[in-house]
DRENDO-1510 file (C-alpha; in Angstrom, 1 decimal, always signed):
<recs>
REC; n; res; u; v; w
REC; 1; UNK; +119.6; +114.2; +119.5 .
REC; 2; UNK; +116.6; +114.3; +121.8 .
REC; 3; UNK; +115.4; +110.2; +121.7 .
REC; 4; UNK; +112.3; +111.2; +124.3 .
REC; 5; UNK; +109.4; +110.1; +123.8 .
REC; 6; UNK; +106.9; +112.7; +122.3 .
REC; 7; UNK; +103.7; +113.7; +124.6 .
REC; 8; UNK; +100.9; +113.8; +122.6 .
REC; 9; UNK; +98.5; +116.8; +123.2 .
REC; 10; UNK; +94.5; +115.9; +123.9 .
REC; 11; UNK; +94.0; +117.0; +120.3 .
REC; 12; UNK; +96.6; +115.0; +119.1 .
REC; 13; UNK; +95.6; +111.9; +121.3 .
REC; 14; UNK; +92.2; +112.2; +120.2 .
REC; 15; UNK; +93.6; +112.2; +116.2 .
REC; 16; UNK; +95.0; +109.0; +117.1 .
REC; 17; UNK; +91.6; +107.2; +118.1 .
REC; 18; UNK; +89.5; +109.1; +114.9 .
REC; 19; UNK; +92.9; +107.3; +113.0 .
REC; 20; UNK; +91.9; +104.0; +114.2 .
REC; 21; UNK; +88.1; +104.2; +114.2 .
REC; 22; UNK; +88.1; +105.4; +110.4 .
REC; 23; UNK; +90.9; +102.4; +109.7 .
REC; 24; UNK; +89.0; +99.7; +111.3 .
REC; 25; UNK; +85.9; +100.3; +109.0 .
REC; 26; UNK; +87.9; +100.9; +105.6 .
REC; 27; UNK; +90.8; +98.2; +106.1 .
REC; 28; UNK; +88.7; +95.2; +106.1 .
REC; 29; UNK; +89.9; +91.6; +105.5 .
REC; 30; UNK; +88.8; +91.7; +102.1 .
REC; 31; UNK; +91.1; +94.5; +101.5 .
REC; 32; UNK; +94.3; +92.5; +102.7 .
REC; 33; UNK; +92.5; +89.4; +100.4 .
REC; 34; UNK; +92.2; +91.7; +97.5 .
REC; 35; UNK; +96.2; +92.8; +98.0 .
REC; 36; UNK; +97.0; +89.0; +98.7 .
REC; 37; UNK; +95.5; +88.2; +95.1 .
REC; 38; UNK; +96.6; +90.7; +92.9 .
REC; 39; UNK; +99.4; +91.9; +94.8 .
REC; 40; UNK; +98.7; +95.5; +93.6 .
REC; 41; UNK; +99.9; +97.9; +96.2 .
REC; 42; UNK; +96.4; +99.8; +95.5 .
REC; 43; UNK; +92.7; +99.0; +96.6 .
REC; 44; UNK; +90.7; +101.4; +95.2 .
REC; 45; UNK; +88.1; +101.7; +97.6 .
REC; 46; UNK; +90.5; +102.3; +100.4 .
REC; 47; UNK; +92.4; +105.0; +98.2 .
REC; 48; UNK; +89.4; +106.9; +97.8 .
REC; 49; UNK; +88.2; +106.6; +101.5 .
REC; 50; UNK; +91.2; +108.2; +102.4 .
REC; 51; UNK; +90.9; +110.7; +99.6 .
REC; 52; UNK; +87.4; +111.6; +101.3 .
REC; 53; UNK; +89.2; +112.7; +104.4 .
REC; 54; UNK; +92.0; +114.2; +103.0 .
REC; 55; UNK; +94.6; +111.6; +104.1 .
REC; 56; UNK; +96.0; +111.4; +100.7 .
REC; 57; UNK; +97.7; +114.6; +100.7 .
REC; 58; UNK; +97.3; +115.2; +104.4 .
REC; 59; UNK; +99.6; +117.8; +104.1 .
REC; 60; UNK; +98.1; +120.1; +101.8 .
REC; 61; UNK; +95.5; +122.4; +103.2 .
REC; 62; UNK; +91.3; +121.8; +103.5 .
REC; 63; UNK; +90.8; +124.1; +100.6 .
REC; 64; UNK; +93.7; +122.0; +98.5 .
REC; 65; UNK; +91.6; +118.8; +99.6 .
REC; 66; UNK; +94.3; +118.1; +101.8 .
REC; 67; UNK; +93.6; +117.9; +105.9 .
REC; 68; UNK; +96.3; +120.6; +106.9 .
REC; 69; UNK; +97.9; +118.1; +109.4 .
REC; 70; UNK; +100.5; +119.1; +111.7 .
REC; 71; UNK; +104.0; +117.6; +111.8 .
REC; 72; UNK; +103.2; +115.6; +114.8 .
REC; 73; UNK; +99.4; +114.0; +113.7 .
REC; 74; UNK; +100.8; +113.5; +109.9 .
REC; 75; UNK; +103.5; +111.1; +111.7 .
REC; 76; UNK; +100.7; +109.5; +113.5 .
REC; 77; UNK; +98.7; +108.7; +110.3 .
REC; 78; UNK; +101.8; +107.4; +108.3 .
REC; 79; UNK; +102.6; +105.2; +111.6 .
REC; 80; UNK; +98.7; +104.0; +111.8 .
REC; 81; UNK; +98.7; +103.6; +107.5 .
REC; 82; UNK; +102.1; +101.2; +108.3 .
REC; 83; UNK; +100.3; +99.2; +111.2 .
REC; 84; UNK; +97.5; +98.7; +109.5 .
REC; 85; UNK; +99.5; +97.5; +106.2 .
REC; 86; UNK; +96.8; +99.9; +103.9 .
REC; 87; UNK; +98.2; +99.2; +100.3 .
REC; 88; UNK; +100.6; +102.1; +99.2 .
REC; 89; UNK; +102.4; +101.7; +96.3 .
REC; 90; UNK; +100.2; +103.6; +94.1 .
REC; 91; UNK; +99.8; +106.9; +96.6 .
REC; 92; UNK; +103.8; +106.4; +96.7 .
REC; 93; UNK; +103.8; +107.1; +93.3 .
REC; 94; UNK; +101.4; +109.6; +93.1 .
REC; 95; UNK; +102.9; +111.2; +95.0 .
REC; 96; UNK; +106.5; +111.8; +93.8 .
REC; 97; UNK; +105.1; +112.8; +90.1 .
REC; 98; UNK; +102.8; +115.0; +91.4 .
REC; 99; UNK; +105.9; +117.1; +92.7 .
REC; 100; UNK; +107.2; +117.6; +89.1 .
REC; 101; UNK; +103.4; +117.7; +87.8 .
REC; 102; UNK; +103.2; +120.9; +89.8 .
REC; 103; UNK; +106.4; +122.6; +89.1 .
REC; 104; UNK; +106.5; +121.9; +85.1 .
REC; 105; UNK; +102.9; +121.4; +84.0 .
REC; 106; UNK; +101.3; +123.7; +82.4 .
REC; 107; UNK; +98.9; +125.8; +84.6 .
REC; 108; UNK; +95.7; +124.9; +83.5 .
REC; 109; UNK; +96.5; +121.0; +83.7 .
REC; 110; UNK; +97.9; +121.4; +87.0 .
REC; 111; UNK; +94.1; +122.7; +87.8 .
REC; 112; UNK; +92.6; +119.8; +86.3 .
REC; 113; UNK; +94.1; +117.9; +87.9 .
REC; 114; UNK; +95.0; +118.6; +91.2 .
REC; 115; UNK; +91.8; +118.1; +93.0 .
REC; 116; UNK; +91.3; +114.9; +91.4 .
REC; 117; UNK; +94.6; +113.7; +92.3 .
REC; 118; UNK; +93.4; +114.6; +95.8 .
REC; 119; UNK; +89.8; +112.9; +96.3 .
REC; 120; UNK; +91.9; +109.8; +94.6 .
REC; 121; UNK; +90.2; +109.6; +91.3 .
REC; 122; UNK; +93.3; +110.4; +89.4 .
REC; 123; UNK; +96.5; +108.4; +90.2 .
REC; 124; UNK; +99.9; +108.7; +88.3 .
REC; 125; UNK; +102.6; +105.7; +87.7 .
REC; 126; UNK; +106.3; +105.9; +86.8 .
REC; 127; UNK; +107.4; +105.4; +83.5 .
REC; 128; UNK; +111.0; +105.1; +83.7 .
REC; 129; UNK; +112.9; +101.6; +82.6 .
REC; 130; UNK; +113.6; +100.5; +78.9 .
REC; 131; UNK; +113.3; +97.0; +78.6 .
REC; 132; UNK; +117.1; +97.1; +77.9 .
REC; 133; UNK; +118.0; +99.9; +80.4 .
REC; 134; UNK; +118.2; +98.8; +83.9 .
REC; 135; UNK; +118.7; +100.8; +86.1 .
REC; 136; UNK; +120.4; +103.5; +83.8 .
REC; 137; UNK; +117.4; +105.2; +83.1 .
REC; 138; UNK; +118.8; +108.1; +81.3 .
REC; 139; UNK; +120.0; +105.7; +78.5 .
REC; 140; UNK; +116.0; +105.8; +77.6 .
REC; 141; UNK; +115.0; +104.6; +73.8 .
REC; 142; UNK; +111.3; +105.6; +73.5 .
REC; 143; UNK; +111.1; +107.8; +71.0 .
REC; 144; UNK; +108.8; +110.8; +71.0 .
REC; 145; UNK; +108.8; +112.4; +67.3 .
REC; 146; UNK; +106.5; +115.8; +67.4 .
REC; 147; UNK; +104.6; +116.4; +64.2 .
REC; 148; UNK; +103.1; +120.0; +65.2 .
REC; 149; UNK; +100.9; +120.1; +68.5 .
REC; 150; UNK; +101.8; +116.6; +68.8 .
REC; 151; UNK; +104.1; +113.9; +69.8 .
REC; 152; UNK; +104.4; +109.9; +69.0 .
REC; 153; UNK; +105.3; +108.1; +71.0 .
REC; 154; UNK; +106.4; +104.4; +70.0 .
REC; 155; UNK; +108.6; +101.9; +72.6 .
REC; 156; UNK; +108.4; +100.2; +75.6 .
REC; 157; UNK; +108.2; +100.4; +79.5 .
REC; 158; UNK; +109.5; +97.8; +82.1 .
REC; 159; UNK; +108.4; +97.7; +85.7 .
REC; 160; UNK; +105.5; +100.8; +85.5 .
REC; 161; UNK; +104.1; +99.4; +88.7 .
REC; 162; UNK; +100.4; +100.5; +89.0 .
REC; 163; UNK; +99.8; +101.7; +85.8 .
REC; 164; UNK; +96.7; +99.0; +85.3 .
REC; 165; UNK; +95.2; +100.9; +88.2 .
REC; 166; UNK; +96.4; +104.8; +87.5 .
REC; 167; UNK; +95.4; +107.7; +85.1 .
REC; 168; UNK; +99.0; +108.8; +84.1 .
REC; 169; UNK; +102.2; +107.8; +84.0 .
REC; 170; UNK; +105.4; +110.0; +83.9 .
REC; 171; UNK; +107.1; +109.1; +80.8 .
REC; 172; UNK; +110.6; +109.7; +80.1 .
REC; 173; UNK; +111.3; +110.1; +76.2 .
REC; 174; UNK; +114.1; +110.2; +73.6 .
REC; 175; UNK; +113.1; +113.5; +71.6 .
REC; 176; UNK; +116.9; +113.8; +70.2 .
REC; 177; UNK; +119.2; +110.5; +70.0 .
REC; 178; UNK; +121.8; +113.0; +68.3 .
REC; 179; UNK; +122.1; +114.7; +71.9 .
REC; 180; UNK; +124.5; +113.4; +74.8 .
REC; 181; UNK; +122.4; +110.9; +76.9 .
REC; 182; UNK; +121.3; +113.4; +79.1 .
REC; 183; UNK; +120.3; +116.0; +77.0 .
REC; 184; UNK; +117.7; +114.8; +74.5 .
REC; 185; UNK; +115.3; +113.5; +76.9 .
REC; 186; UNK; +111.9; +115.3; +77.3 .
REC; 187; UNK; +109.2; +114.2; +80.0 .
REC; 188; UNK; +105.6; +114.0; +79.5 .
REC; 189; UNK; +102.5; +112.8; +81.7 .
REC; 190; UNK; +100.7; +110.4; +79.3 .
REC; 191; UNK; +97.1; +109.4; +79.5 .
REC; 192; UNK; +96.7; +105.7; +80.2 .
REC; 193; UNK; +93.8; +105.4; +77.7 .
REC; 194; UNK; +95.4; +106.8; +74.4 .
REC; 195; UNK; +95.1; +104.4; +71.4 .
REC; 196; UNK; +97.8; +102.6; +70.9 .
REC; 197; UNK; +98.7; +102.0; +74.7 .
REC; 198; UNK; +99.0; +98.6; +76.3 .
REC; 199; UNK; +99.6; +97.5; +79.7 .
REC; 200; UNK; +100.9; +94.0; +80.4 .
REC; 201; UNK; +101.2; +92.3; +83.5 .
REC; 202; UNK; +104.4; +91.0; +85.2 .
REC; 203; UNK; +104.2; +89.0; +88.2 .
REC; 204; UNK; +107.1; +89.1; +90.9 .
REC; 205; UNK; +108.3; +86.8; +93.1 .
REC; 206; UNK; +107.3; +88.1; +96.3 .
REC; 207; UNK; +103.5; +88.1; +94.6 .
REC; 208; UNK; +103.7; +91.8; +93.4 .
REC; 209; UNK; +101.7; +92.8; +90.1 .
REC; 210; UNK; +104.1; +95.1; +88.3 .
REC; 211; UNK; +103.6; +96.1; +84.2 .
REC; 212; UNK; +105.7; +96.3; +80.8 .
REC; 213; UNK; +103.5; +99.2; +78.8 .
REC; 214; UNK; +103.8; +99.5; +75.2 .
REC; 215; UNK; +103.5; +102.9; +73.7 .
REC; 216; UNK; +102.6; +102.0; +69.5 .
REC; 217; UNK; +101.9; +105.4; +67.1 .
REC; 218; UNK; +100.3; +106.7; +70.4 .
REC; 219; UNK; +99.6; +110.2; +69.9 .
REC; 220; UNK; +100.0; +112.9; +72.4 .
REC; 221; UNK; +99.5; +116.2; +72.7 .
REC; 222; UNK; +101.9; +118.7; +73.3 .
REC; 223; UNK; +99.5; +120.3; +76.2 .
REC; 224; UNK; +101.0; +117.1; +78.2 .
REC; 225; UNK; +104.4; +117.9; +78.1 .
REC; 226; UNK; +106.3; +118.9; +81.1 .
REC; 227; UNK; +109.1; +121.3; +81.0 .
REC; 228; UNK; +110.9; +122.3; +77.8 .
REC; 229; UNK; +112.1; +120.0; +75.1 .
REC; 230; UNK; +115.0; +117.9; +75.6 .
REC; 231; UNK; +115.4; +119.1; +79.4 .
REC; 232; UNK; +113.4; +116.3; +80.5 .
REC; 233; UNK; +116.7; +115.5; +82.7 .
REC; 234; UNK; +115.8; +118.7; +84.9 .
REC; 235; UNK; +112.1; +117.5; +85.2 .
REC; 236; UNK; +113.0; +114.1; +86.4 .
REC; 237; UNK; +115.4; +114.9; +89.2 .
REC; 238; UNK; +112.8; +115.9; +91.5 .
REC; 239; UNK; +111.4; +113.2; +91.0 .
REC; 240; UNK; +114.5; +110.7; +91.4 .
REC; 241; UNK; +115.8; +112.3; +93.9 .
REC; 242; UNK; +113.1; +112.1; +96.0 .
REC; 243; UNK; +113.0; +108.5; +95.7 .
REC; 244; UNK; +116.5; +107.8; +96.6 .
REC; 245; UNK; +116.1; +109.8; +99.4 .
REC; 246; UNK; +117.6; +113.0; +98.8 .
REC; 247; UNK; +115.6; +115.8; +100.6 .
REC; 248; UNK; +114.5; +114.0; +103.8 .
REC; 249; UNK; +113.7; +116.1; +106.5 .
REC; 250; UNK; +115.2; +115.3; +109.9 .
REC; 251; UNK; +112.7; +116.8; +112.1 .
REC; 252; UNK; +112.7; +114.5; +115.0 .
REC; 253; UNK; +109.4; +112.5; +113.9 .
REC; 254; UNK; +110.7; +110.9; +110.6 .
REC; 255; UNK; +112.5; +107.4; +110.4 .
REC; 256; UNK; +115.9; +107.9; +110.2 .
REC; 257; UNK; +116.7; +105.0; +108.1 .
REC; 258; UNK; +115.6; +104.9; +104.2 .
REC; 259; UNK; +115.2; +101.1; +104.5 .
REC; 260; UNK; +112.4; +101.2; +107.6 .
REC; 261; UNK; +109.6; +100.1; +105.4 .
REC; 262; UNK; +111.8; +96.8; +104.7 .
REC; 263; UNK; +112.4; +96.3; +108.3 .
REC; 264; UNK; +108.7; +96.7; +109.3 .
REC; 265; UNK; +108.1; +93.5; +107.8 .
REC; 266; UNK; +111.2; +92.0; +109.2 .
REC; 267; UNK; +109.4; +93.0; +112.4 .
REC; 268; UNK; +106.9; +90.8; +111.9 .
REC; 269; UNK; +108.5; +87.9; +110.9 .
REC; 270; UNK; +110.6; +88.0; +114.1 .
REC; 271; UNK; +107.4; +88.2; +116.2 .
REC; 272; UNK; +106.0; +85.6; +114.4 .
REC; 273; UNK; +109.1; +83.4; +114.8 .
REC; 274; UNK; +108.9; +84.3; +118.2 .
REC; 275; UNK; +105.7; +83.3; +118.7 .
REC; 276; UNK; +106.3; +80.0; +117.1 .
REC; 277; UNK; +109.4; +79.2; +119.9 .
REC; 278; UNK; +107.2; +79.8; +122.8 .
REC; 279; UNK; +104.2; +77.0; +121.4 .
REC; 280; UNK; +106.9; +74.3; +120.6 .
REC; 281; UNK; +109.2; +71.8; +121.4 .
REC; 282; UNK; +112.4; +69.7; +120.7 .
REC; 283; UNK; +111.9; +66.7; +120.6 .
REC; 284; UNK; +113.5; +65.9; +123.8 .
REC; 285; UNK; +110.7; +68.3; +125.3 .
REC; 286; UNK; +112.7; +71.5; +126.0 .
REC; 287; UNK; +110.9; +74.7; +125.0 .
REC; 288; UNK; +112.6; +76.1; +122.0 .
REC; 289; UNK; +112.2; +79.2; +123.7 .
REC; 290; UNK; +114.2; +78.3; +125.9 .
REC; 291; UNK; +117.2; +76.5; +123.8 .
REC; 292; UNK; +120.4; +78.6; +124.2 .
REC; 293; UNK; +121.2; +78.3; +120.5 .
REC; 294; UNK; +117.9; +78.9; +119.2 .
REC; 295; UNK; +118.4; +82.3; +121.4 .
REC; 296; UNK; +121.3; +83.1; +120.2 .
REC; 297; UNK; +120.6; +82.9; +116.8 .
REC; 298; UNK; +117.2; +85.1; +117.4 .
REC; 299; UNK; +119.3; +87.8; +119.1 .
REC; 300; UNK; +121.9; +88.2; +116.8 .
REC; 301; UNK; +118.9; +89.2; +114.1 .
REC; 302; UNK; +117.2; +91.2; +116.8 .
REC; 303; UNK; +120.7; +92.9; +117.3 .
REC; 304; UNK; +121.0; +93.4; +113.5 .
REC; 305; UNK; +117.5; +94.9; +113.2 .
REC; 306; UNK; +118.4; +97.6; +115.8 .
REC; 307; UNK; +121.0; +98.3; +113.8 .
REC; 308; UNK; +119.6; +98.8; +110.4 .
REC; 309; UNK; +117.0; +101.1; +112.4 .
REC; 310; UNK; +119.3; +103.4; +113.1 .
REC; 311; UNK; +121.3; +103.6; +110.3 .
REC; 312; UNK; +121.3; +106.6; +108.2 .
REC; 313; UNK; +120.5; +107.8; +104.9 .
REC; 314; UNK; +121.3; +105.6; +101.6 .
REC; 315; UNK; +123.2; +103.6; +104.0 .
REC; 316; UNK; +119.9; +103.0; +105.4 .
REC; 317; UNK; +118.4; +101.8; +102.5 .
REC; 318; UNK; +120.8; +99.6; +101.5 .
REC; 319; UNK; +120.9; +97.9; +105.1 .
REC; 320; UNK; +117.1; +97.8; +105.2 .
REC; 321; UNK; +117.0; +95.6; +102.9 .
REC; 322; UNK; +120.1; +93.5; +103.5 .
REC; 323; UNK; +118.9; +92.6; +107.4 .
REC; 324; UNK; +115.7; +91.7; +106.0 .
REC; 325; UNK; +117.2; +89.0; +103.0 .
REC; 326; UNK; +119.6; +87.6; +105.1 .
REC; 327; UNK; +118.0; +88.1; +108.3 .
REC; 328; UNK; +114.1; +86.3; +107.2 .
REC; 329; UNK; +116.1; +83.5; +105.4 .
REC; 330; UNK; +117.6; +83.0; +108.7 .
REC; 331; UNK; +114.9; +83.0; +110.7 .
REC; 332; UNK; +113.3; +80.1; +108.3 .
REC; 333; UNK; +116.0; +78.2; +108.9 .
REC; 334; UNK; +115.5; +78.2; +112.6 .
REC; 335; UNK; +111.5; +77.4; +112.2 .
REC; 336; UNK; +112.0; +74.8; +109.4 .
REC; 337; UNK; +109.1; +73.6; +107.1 .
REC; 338; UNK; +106.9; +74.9; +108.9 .
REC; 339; UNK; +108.1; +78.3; +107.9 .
REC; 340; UNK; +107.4; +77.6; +104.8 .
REC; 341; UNK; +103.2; +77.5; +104.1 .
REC; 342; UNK; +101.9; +80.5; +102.5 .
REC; 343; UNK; +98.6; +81.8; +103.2 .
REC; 344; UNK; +95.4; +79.8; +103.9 .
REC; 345; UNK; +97.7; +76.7; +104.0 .
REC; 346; UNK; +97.0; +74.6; +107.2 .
REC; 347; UNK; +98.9; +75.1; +110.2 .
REC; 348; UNK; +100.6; +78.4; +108.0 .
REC; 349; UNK; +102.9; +79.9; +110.9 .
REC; 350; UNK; +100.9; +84.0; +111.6 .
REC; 351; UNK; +98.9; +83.4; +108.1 .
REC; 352; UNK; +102.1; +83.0; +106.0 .
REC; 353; UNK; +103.8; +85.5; +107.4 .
REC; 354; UNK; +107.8; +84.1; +106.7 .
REC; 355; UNK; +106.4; +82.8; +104.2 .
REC; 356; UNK; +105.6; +86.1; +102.3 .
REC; 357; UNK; +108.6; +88.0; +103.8 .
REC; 358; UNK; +111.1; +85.6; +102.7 .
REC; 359; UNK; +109.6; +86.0; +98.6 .
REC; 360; UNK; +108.7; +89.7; +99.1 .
REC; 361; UNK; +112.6; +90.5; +100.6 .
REC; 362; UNK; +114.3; +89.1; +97.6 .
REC; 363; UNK; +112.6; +92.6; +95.8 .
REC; 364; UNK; +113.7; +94.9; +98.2 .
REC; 365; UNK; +117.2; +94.8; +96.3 .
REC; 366; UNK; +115.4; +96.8; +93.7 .
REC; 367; UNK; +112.7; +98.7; +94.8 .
REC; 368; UNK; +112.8; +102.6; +94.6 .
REC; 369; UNK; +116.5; +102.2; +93.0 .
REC; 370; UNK; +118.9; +99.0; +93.4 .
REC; 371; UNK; +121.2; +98.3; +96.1 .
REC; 372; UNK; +124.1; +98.8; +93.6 .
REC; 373; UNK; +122.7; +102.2; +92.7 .
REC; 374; UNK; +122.6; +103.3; +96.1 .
REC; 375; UNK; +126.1; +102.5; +97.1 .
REC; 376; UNK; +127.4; +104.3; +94.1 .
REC; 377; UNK; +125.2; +107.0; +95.9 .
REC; 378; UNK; +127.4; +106.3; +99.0 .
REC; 379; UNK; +130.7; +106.2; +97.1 .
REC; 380; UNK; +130.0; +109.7; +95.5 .
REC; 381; UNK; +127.8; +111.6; +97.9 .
REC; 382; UNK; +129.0; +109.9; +101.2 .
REC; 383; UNK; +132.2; +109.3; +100.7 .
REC; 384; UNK; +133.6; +111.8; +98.3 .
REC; 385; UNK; +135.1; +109.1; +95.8 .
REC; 386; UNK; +135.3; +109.7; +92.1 .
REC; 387; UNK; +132.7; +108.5; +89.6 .
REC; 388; UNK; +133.4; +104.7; +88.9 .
REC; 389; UNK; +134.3; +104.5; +85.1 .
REC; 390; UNK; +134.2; +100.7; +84.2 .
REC; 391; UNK; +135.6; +99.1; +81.2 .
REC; 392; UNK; +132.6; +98.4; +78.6 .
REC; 393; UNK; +129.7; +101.1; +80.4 .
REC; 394; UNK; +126.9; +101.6; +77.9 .
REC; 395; UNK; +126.2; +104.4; +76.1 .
REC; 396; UNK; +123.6; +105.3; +74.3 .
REC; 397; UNK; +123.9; +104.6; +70.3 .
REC; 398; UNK; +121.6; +105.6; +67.6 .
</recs>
């Protein structure tokens, strides 16, 4: 593996620059305010801003309303989005439906909506969790019923994160509870605004908006269906997959571990830990910085960050977010109260900064799939071991 450091080309270099003059004017303190507030992984202003210059989709080509990056300047502008902490959930989202969008949709609705989807004015949201499902998503309940061009819908979403803010979500469906869970499932991407839709706030924790969405007699055409009926499983792994990881392309520019986003913010909770040791004292006067145990408490979660880094694949994932639980509530136990204002509070350690990693870590068990999930994904696809089969697993009953 070739761990040089890449020489940027004056084109590239320049990129870099246009990068940071375009981020400094759009991310403004307000925008971090706004995020603080609502905790919405989305500003809209920003999103479309970035939609403007094709940084959405940089990927896709000018006439696509993409910006036809390379491989080397789309790495800089996800590495300068991160820095500058430009809200992402929703263009995360978008995103992965958008891959199934274009690959089941029907033609014409993949042309209505594809350029919007690319200047920002049309986001999508995931519709996956029951109230009662977890994490087993293909043990869905909402029924769709068709009566002719038409389906209706009636149940109920947990955790659509975004959907207050996006267009569509991707809705996975019961169309036949006589089928084996997997098989009478049918997707559809449903229109926010249909009567007979409601979106409910949930608030997290860690200060996140996510949504329950309620789906009563809403009525949807069959125009919005993606792929056939009762093969919605097909439609979804893209999708699902993509989210826990499957697919990743190791081409020397990407993170290697799955969990990097979780350790970013570890990142700065170190460094503002740090930067609390070297401004104060024990009471006997001796720099914390320079108190052996202090030190050797820091290292050890330095150590353990270096190695989450670097650790592939699910593994990755999983030990993204571990360092950062256990690794943030350590580091609040080494600062003290002090550790403990949020935001705006007086004397708040880098603006609240342990603060809001220690409540936002405790979420990362469950974000894009929970930890338990992805070491099944080890047992299986790592290690080769059999399918656990546990006394008392749900099925799915009529």
């Amino acid at each position: 593996m070739d761990f040089s450091t890449v020489e940027l080309t004056p084109e590239q270099s320049r990129f870099v620059q246009e990068v940071r003059n375009a981020l400094d004017e759009i991310v403004t303190p307000e925008v971090h305010d706004h995020e603080r507030s609502t905790g919405d992984g989305f500003h809209e202003g920003v999103h479309l801003a970035l939609g403007r210059r094709g940084w959405l989709f940089p990927s896709w080509s000018v006439e696509e309303g993409g910006a036809g990056l390379d491989p080397v300047r789309l790495r800089i502008l996800a590495l300068e989005l991160e820095r500058y902490r430009v809200p992402h959930v929703t263009l995360s989202t978008t995103a992965l439906v958008w891959q199934a969008v274009a690959r089941f949709a029907a033609p014409d609705l993949v042309a209505e909506i594809r350029p919007l989807v690319a200047t920002g004015a049309v986001r999508l949201c995931l519709g996956y969790s029951d109230p009662e499902g977890g994490s087993d998503i293909a043990a869905s309940h909402l029924r769709a019923a068709r009566e002719g061009e038409t389906w209706v819908l009636n149940g109920a979403k947990m955790f659509t994160t975004g959907a207050h803010n996006c267009q569509y979500t991707f809705l996975i469906t019961r169309t036949d509870p006589d089928a084996p869970k997997h098989k009478g499932l049918t997707m559809f991407l449903v229109p926010l605004d249909l009567p007979g839709v409601e979106v409910q706030a949930i608030r997290t924790y860690g200060g996140e908006r996510t949504n329950a969405v309620y789906y009563t007699d809403v009525q949807v055409s069959d125009r919005f269906r993606l792929g056939e009926v009762n093969a919605g499983w097909a439609v979804l792994r893209g999708p699902l997959d993509a989210e826990h990881g499957a697919g990743r392309v190791n081409d020397g520019l990407s993170d290697v571990c799955q969990g990097r986003v979780f350790l970013r913010e570890f990142e700065r909770a170190l460094d503002a830990t740090v930067e609390w040791a070297r401004r104060s004292e024990r009471p006997g006067g001796l720099p914390v910085a320079e108190d052996p145990a202090f030190m050797d408490r820091l290292g050890r979660q330095i150590v353990e960050l270096e190695a989450a880094v670097v650790t592939p694949g699910p593994m990755g994932r999983i030990k993204g977010s571990l360092t950062l639980i256990e690794g943030v509530a350590e580091l609040m136990d080494l600062v003290g109260p002090e550790a403990l204002l949020t935001h705006g509070a007086e004397g708040a350690l880098a603006g609240g900064e342990l603060d809001f990693a220690h409540r936002w870590a405790q979420g990362t068990a469950t974000y894009g799939g929970t930890i338990e999930v992805f070491k099944n994904i080890v047992a299986q696809h790592v290690l080769g071991l059999p399918r656990a089969d546990f006394p008392g697993s749900k099925v799915l009953v009529r």
